[in-house]
C-alpha positions as CSV (number, residue, x, y, z in Angstrom):
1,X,103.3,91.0,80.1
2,X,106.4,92.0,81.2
3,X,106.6,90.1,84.7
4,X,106.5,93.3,86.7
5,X,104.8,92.8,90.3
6,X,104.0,95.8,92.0
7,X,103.9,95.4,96.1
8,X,103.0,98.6,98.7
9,X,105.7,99.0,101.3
10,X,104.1,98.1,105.0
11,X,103.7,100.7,107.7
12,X,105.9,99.2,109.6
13,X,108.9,99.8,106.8
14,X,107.9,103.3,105.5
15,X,107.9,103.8,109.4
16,X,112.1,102.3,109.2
17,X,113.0,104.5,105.7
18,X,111.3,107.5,107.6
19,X,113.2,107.7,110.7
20,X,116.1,107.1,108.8
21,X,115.6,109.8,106.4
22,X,114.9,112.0,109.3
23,X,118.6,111.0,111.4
24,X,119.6,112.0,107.6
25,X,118.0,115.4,107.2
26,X,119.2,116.5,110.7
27,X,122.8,115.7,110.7
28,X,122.3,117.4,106.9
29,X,120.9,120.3,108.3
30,X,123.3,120.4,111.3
31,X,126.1,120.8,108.8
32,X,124.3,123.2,106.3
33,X,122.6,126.0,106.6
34,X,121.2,126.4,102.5
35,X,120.2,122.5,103.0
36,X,118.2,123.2,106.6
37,X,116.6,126.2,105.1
38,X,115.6,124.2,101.8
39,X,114.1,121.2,104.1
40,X,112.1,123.9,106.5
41,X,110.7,125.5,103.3
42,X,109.7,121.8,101.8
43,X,108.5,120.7,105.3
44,X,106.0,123.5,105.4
45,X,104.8,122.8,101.9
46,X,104.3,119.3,102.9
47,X,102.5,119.7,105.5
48,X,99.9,122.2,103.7
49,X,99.4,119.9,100.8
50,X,99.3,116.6,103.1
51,X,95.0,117.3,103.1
52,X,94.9,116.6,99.5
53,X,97.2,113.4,99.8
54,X,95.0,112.5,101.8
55,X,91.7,113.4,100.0
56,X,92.8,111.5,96.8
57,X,91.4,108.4,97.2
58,X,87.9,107.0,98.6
59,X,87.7,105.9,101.5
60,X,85.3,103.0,102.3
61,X,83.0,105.0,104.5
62,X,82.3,107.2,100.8
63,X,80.6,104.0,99.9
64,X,77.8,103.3,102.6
């Protein structure tokens, strides 16, 4: 209706944004402390919710 496409960003570039946030978050973090303790305390939440990212959709195998 409104001539939106939607298009999912290859591995291969979410691989390129990553490693460039990451050069970001540690010069960042180099440079201040409140900023590296805010990024260690989201990094840890992260990786405890990454299970249920990666539980919320089916994946083929559910439907054998």
């Amino acid at each position: 209706k409104h001539g939106v496409i939607t298009r999912r960003w290859t591995d291969d570039q979410i691989a390129v944004f990553e490693r460039a946030w990451n050069e970001v978050v540690a010069e960042d973090s180099a440079n201040d402390p409140l900023f590296a303790e805010i990024t260690a305390s989201y990094n840890t939440w992260r990786k405890a919710y990454s299970k249920w990212g990666a539980a919320q959709a089916l994946k083929p195998t559910y439907l054998d």
